[in-house]
DRENPAVEX-505423 format. One line per field, with one value per residue (C-alpha): residue in one letter; residue number from 1; x, y, z. Coordinates in pm, 1 decimal. Example, Ala and Ser with C-alpha at 12.3 -4.5 7.8 and 13.67 -1.06 7.14 Angstrom:
<recs>
aa: [a/s]
i: [1/2]
px: [1230.0/1367.0]
py: [-450.0/-106.0]
pz: [780.0/714.0]
</recs>
This chain:
<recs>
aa: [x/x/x/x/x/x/x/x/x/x/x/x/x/x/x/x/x/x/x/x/x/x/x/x/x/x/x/x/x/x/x/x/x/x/x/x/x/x/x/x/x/x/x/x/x/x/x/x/x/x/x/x/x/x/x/x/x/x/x/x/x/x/x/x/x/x/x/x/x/x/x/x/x/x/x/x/x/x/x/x/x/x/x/x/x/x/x/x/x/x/x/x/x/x/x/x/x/x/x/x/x/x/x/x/x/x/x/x/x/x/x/x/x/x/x/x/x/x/x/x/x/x/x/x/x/x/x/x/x/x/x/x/x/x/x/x/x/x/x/x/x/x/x/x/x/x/x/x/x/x/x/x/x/x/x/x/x/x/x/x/x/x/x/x/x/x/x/x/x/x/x/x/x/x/x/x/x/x/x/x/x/x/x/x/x/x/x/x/x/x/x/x/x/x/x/x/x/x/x/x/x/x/x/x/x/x/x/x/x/x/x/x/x/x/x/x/x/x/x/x/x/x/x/x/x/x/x/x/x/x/x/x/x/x/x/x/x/x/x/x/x/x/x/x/x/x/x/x/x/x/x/x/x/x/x/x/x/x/x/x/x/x/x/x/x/x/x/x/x/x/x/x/x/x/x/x/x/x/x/x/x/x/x/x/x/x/x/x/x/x/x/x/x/x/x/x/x/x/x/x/x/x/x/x/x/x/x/x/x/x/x/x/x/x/x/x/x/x/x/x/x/x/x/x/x/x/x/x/x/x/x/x/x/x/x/x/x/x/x/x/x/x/x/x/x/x/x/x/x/x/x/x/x/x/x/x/x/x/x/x/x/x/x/x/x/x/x/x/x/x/x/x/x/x/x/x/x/x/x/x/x/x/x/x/x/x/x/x/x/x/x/x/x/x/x/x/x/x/x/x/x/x/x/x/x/x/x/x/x/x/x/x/x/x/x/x/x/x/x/x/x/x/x/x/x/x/x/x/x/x/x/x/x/x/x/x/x/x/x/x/x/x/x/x/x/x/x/x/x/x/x/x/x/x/x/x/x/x/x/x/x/x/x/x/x/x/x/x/x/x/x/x/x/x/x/x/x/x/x/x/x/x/x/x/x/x/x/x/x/x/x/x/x/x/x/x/x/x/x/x/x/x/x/x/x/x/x/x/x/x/x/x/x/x/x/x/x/x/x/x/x/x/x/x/x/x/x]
i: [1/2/3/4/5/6/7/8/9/10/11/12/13/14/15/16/17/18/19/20/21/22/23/24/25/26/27/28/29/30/31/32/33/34/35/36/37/38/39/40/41/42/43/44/45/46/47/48/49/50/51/52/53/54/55/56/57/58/59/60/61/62/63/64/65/66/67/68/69/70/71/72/73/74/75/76/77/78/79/80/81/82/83/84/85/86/87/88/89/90/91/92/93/94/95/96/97/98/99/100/101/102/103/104/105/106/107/108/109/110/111/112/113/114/115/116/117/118/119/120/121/122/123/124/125/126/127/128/129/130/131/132/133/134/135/136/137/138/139/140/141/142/143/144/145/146/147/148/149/150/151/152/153/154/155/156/157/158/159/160/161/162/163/164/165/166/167/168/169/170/171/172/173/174/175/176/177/178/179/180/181/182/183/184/185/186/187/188/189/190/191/192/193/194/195/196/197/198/199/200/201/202/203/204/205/206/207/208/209/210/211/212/213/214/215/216/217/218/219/220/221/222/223/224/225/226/227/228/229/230/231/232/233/234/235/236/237/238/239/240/241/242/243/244/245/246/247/248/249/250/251/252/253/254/255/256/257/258/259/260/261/262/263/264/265/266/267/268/269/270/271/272/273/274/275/276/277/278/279/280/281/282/283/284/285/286/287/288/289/290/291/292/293/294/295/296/297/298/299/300/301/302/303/304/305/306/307/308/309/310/311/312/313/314/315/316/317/318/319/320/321/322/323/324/325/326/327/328/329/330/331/332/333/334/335/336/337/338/339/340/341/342/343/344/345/346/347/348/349/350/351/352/353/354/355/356/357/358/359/360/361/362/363/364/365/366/367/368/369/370/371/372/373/374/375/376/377/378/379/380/381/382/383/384/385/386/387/388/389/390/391/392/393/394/395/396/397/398/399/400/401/402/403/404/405/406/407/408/409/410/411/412/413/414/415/416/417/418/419/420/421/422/423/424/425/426/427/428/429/430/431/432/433/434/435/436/437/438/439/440/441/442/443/444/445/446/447/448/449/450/451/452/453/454/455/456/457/458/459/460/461/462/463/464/465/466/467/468/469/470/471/472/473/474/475/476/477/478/479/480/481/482/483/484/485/486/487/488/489/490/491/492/493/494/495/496/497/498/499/500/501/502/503/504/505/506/507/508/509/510/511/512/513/514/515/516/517/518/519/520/521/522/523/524/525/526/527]
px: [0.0/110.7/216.6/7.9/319.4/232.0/102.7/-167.8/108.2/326.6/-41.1/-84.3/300.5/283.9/-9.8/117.1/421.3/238.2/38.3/369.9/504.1/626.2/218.4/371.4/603.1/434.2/18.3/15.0/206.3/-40.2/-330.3/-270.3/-239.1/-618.9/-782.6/-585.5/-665.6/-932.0/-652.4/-756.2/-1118.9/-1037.4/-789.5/-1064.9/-1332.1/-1116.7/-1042.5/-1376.3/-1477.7/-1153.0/-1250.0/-1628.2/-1432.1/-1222.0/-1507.1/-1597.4/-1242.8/-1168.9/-1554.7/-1453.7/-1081.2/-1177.9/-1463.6/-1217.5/-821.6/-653.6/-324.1/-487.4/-822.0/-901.5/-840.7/-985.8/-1316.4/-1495.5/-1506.8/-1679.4/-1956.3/-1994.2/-1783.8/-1479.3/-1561.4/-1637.6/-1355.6/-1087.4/-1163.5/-1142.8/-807.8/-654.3/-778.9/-638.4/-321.6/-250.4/-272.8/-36.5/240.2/288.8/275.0/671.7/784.9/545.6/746.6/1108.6/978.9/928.3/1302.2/1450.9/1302.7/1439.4/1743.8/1750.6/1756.4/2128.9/2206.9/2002.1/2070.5/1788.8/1488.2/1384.4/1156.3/836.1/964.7/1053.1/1315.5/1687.2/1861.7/2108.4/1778.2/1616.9/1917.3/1892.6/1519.8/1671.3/1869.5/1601.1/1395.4/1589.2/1688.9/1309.9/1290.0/1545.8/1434.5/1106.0/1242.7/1347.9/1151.2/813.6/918.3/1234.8/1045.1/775.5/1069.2/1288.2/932.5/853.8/1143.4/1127.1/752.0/862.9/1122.4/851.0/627.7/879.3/1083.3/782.0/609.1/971.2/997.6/639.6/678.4/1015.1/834.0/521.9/715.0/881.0/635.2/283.6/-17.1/-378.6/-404.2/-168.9/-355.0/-704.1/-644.5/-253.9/-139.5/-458.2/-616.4/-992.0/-1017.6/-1199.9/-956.9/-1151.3/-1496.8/-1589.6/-1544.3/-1158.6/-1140.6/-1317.4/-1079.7/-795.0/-919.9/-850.1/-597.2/-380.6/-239.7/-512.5/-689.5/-317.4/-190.8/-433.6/-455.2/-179.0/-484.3/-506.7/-191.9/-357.6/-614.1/-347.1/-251.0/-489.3/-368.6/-74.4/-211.8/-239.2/-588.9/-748.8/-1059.1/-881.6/-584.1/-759.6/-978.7/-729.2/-474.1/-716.9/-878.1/-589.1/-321.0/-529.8/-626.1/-275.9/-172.5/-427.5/-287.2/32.4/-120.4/-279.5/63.7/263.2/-46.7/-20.2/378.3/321.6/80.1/270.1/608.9/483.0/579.9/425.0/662.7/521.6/150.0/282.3/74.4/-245.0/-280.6/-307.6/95.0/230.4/570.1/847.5/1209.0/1292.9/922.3/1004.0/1047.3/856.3/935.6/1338.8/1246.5/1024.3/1354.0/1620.7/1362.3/1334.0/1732.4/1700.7/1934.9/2014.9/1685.9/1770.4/1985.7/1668.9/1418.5/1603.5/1681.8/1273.4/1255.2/1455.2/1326.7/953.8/930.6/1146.0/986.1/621.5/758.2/884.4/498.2/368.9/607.0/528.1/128.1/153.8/335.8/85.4/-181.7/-80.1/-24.5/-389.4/-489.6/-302.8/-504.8/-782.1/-666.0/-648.6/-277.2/-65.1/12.9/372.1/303.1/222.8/559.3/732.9/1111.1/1183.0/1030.3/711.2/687.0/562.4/952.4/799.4/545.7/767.7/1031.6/679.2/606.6/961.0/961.5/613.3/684.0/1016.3/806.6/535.1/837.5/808.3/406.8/365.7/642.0/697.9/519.4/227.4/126.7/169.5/-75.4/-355.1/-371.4/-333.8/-605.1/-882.9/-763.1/-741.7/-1099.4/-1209.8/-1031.8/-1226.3/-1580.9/-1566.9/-1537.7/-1929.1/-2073.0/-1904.2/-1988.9/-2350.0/-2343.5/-2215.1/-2478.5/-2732.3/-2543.9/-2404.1/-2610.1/-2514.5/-2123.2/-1886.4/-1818.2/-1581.2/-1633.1/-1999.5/-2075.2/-2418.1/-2652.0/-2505.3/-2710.3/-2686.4/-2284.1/-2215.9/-2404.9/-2228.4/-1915.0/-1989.5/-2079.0/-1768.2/-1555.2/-1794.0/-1711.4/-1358.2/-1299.2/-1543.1/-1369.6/-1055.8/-1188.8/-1286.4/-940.3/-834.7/-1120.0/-1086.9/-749.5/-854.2/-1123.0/-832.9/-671.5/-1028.4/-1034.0/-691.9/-801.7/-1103.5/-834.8/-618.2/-902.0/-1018.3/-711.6/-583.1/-957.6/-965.6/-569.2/-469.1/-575.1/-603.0/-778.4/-1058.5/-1154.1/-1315.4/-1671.6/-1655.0/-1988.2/-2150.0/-2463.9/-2328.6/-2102.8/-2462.4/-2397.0/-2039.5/-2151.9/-2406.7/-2158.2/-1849.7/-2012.0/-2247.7/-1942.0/-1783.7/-2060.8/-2130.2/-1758.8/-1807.5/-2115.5/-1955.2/-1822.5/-1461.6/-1050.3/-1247.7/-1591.1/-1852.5/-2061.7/-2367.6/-2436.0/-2363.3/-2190.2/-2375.1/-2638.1/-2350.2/-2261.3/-2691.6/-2717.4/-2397.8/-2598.7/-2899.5/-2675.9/-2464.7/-2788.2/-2914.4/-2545.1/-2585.0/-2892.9/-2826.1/-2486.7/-2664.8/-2937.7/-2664.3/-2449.5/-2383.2/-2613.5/-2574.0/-2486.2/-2195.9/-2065.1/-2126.9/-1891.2/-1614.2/-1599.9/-1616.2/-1355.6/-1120.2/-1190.4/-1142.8/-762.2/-714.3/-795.5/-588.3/-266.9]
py: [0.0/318.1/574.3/924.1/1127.1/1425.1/1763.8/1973.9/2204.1/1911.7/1796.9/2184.0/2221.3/1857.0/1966.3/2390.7/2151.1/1957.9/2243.3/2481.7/2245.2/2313.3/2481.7/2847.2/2791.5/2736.0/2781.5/3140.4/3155.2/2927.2/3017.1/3385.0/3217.7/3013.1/3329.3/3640.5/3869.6/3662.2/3438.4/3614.2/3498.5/3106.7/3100.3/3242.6/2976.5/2703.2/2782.1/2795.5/2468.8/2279.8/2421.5/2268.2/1974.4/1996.8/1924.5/1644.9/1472.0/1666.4/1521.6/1197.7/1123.5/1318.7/1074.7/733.8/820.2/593.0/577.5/563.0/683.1/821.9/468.2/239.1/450.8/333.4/-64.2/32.0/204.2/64.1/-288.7/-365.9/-300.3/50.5/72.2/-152.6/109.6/443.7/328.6/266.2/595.2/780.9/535.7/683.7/1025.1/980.5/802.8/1086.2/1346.2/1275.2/1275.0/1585.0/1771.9/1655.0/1744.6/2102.1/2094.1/1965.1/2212.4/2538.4/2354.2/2382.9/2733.6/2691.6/2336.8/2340.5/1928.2/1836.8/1864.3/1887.3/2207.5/2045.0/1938.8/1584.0/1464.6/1389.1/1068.0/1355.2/1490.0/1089.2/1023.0/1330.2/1280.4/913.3/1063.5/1284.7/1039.7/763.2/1021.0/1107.4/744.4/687.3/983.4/776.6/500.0/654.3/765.5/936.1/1197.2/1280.5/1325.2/1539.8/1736.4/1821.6/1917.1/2145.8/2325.4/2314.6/2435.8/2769.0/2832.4/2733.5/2997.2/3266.9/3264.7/3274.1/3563.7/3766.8/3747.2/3846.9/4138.5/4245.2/4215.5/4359.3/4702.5/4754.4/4727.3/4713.9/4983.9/4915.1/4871.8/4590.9/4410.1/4388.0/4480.6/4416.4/4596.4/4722.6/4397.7/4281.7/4127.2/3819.0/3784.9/3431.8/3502.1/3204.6/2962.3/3030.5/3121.2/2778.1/2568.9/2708.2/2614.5/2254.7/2276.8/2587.9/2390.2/2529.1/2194.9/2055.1/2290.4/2261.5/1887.2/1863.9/1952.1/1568.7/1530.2/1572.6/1331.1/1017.8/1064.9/1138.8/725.2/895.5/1265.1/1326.3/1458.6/1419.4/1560.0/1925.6/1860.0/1727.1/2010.8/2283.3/2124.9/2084.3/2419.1/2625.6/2462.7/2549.6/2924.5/2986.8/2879.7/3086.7/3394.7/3294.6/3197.2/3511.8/3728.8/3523.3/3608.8/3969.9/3969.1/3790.8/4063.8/4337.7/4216.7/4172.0/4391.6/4425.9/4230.7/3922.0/3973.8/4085.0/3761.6/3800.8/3581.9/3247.3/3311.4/3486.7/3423.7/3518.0/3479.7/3039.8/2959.5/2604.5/2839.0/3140.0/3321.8/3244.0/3495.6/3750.0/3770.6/3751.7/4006.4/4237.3/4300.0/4233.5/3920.0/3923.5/3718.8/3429.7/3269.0/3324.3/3201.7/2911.8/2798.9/2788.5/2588.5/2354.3/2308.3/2403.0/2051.3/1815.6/1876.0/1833.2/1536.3/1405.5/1403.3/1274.2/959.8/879.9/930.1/716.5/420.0/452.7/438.2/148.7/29.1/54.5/-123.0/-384.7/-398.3/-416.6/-757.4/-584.2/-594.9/-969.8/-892.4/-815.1/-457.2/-459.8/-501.2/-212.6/-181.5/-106.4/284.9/152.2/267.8/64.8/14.2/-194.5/3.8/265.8/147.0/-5.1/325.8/477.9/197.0/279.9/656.1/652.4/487.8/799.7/1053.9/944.8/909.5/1248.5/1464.4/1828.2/1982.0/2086.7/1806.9/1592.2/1857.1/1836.4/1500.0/1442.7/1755.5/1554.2/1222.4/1399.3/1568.3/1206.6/1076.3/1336.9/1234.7/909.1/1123.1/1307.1/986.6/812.2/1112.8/1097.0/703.3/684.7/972.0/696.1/342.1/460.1/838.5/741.1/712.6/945.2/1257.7/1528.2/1729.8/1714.0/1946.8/2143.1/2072.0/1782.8/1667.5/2005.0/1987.3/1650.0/1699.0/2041.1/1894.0/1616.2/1833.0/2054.0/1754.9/1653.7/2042.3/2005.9/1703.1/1808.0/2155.0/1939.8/1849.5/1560.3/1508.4/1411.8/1217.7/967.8/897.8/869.3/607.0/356.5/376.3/277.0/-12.8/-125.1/-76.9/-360.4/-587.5/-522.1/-638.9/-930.1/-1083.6/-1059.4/-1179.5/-1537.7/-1582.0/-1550.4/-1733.4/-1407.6/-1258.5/-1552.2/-1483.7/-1106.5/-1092.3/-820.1/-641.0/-546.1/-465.1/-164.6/-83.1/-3.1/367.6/345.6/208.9/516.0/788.4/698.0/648.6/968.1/1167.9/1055.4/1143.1/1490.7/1558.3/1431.5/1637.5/1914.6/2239.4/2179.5/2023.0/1888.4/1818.7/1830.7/2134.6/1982.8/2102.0/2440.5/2648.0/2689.0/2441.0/2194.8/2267.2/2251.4/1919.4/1824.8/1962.9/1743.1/1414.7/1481.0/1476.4/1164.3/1001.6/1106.9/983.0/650.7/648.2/643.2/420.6/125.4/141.5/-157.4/-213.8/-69.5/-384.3/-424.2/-84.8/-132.0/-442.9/-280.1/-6.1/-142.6/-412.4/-107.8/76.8/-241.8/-308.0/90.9/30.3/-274.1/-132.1]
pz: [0.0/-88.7/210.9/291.8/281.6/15.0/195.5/-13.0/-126.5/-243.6/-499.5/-586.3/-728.2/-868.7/-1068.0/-1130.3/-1246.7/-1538.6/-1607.8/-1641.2/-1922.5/-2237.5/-2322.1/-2192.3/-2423.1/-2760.8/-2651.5/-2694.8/-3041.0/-3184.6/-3001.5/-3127.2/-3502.1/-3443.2/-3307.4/-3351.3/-2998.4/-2937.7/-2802.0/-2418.7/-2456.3/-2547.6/-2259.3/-2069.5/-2180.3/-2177.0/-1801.6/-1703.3/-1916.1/-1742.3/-1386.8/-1422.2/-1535.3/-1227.8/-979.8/-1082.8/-1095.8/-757.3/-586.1/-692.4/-584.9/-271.5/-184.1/-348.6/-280.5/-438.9/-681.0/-1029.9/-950.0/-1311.9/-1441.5/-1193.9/-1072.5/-1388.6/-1330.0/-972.0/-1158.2/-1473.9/-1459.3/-1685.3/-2089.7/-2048.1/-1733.8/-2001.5/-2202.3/-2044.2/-1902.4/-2235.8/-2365.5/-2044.8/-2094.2/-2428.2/-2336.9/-2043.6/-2267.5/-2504.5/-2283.6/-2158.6/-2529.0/-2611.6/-2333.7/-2436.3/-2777.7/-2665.1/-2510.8/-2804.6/-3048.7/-2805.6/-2814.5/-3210.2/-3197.9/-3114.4/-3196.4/-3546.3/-3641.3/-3395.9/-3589.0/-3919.8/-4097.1/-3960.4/-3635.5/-3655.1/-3485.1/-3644.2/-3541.2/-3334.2/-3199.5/-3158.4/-2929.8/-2794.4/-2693.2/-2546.8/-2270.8/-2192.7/-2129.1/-1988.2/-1747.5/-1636.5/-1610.3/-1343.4/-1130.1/-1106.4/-1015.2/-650.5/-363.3/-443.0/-162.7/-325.7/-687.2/-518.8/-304.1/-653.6/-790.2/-564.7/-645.9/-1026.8/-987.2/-796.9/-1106.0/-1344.8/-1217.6/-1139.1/-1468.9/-1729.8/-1522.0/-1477.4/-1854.1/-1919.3/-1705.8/-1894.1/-2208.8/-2130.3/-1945.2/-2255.7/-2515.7/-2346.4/-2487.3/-2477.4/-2840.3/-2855.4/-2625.3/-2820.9/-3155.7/-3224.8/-3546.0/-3600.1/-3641.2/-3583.9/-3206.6/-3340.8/-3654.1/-3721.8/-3550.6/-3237.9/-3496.5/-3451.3/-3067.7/-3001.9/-3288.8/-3057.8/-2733.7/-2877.3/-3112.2/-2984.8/-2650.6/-2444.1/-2346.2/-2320.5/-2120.3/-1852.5/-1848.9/-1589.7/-1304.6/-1324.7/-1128.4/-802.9/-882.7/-966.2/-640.8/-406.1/-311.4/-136.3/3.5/368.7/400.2/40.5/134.2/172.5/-18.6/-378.2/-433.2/-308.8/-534.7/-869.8/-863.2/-739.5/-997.8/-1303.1/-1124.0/-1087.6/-1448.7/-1661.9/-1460.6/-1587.0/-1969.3/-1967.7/-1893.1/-2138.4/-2407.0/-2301.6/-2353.0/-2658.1/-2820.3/-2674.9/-2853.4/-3185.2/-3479.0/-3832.7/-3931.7/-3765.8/-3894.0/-4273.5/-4412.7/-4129.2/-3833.1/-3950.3/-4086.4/-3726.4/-3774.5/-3538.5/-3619.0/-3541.0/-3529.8/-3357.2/-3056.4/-3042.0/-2745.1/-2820.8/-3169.5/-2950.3/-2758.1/-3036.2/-3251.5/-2913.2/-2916.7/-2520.6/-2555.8/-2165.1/-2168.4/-2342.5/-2034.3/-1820.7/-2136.9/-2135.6/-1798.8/-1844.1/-2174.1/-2017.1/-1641.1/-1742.6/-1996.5/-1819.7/-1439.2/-1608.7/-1789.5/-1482.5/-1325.8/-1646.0/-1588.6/-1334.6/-1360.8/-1688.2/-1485.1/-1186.4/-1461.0/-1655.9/-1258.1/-1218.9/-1528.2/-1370.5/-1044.6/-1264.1/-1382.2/-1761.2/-1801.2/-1663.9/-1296.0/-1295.7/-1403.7/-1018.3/-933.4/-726.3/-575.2/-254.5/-307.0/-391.8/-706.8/-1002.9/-1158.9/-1409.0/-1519.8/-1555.6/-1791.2/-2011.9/-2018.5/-2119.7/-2392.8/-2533.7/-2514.9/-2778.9/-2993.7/-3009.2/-3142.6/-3499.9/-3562.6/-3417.0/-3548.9/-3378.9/-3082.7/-3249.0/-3414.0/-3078.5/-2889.1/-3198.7/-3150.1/-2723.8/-2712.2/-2846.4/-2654.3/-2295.9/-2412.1/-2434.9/-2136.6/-1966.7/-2030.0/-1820.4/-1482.6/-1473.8/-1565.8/-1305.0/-1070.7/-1090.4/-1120.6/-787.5/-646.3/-751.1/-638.5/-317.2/-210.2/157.0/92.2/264.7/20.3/160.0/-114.2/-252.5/-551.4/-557.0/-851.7/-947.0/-1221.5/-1386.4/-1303.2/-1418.7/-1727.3/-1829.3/-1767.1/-1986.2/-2261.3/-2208.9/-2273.3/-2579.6/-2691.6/-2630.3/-2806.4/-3081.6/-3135.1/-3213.2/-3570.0/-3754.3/-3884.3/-3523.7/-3409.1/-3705.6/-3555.1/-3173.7/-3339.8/-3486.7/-3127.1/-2961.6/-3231.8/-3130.3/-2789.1/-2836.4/-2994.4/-2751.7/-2481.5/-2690.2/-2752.6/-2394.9/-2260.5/-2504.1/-2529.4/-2139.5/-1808.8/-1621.2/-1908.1/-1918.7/-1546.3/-1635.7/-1677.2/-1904.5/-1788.5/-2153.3/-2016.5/-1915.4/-2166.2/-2418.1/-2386.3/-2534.6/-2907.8/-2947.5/-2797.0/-2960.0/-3295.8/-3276.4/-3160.1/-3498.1/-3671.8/-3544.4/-3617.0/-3989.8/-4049.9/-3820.9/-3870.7/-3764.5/-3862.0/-4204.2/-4092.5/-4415.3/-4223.8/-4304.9/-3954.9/-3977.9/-3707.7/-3408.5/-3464.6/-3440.0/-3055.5/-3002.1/-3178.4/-2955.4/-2644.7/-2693.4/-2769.0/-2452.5/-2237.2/-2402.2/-2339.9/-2005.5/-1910.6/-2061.7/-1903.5/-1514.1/-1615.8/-1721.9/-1505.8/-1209.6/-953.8/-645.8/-470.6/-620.6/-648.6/-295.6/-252.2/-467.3/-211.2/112.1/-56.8/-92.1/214.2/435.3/226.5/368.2/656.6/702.5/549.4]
</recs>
């Protein structure tokens, strides 16, 4: 069993730590090319949409603390297809988050050392070795004690704060007006109407950038009071953060010239576009930045990547527990941490560089795959407010029929706004995923003895598929727009409610949700 040893501040600068990734250093630059100044009001929405989000996770892994909460919470309320599933979709969006981060590194790093990457960011075999290091050296840190990690994190999270908001201030005292702010070089505020300001909530790095919140959640298994700790931690990471997003936007706009808008928006180029804030600096003549810029290129990835590790290992650690994986993905050293799982994970991760070559390409695609990772939490939410209403809840959210259901259609929204390009690529990973569940279920012992619960895995064939279809017929990343814009996100409304309601009515009955949960609270209470 995994010690209570993490204080709330410890869970808030694990999660300020994935949050403060590489997304402050690339999310404004191609937020600002999606949406022009509207760039302020999709950080703005996607905070609020994230924070609703937030509540639900926060309710949750309050009321059930354990390691791997995100990916073992579904088989208690709605048995092992849809839970099988879930976890391989939050799985997936773990592994590439560690190689999206060193991807970020490596591409600052080509400013000076240009034989990393290629024009569209893939990675060299210099840069592919590179990229090795990096994350065989993430790898070992996770290996040792989960205090140490969370100590050395702490500390990388202060400098991860402090050096993106000094260098937002420099910028912003030496080229800040008014006019910059909301119509830079004399530009329209919404350059691209909603239609744009929504695409880049999605595909700018806004929906990445704030996915580290989930930090806190993975593990709530080892916090010392979780009922205080989680929803400080959750709400006040992502707070936090889109103050900081919404500085480095602001320094951003203010240090632009005509230069960088000659061909509009959609072409904002700064000088070494693989790493835009290195050109705002180079372009502002204030070199005496760059040491400080990249102290934070280079902490700022590698710290979150760190987190991102190790939630992948305790993840695939869960699945594990689950009886999904073979049981020596349970093994831990003498740290407790999953060592296995770990180096899995490290293996799996070098193999996402070439598939998804440069950062931005890597975000496009994780944005719509944390969206969907997402959606799981609400339904479980209000699944257990109807199989176990009695059950201790230190944090218990008003409304919560109206809150679960919003949330679920903000992560429908999110992962919609991502385009139709990107969701016919999440659907071949959920078809691998059944394979993947199949095969292990007929071809292994372990596999044999899970009842696989497909009663209450009905709601999963209609969402899934009507999700690809609104996409298709949607307005958005290659959609048809048979469903023109605006009547998309009301069709998208009315599905999400009919998900949802079919969601709570299949999921298990309260009996066993019951058993599950006084099975884990008694293995608590005896460790």
């Amino acid at each position: 069993m995994h010690k209570r040893s993490i204080s709330s501040v410890s869970l808030l600068f694990a999660s300020v730590s994935a949050i403060l990734g590489s997304g402050w250093l690339f999310a404004a630059f191609y937020t600002a090319q999606l949406a022009g100044p509207g760039a302020f009001l999709a950080w703005i929405l996607g905070g609020v949409a994230v924070i609703v989000i937030a509540f639900t996770y926060a309710e949750i892994s309050a009321m059930i603390p354990i390691v791997g909460s995100t990916a073992r919470i579904p088989r208690y309320t709605h048995g092992t297809f849809v839970s099988y599933l879930y976890s391989w979709i939050i799985w997936l969006s773990y592994i590439a988050l560690a190689p999206t981060e060193v991807q970020a590194v490596i591409q600052y790093l080509d400013y000076f050392f240009p034989h990393l990457t290629f024009a569209g960011g893939g990675l060299t075999d210099t840069g592919y070795m590179t990229a090795g290091i990096l994350m065989l050296a993430m790898t070992t840190l996770n290996l040792f004690s989960i205090r140490w990690l969370i100590r050395c994190n702490n500390v990388f999270t202060v400098l991860k704060i402090v050096l993106p908001v000094f260098l937002c201030l420099v910028l912003i005292s030496l080229y800040f007006t008014p006019a910059k702010l909301f119509h830079p070089q004399h530009s329209k505020f919404l350059a691209y109407g909603m239609h744009g300001v929504l695409s880049a909530i999605s595909t700018g790095g806004i929906v990445f950038a704030f996915n580290g919140f989930k930090q806190a959640c993975e593990m709530a298994g080892e916090a010392k009071n979780p009922a205080r700790s989680i929803p400080f931690a959750v709400v006040g990471s992502i707070l936090i953060c889109l103050v900081v997003y919404l500085l480095l936007q602001t320094a951003l706009f203010s240090a632009l010239t005509p230069a960088n808008l000659k061909h509009g928006w959609a072409h904002l180029s700064v000088p070494g576009d693989g790493s835009p804030f290195a050109g705002i600096v180079q372009q502002s003549n204030h070199l005496w930045l760059m040491p400080i810029l990249y102290v934070g290129a280079i902490v700022g990835p590698l710290a979150a990547g760190l987190m991102y590790i190790s939630s992948s290992a305790r993840s695939l650690f869960a699945m594990s527990k689950n009886d999904y994986l073979p049981k020596f993905f349970e093994a831990r050293n003498k740290h407790g941490h999953p060592w296995v799982a770990v180096i899995a994970c490290f293996l799996v991760g070098m193999l996402t560089f070439a598939p998804l070559p440069g950062w931005k390409n890597m975000i496009s695609f994780l944005a719509s795959l944390m969206a969907a990772s997402y959606v799981i939490t609400p339904v479980c939410l209000l699944a257990l407010r109807k199989q176990v209403p009695d059950y201790e809840r230190p944090l218990k959210l008003p409304f919560v029929t109206i809150w679960a259901t919003v949330a679920f259609y903000f992560c429908n929204l999110l992962s919609y706004w991502s385009g139709w390009y990107i969701i016919s690529k999440l659907d071949i990973c959920l078809v691998a995923s059944l394979v993947l569940l199949f095969a292990y279920h007929y071809g292994t012992e372990r596999g044999r003895l899970l009842h696989l619960d497909f009663k209450t895995s009905v709601w999963i064939w209609p969402y899934f598929s009507g999700m690809a279809l609104i996409s298709y017929l949607g307005s958005f990343g290659g959609g048809r727009n048979i469903i023109p814009f605006g009547w998309d996100m009301v069709v998208l409304f009315v599905f999400s409610c009919v998900i949802m309601w079919l969601a709570v009515k299949y999921c298990l009955p309260a009996e066993k949700t019951k058993r599950y949960l006084d099975k884990l609270k008694h293995l608590q209470e005896t460790h």
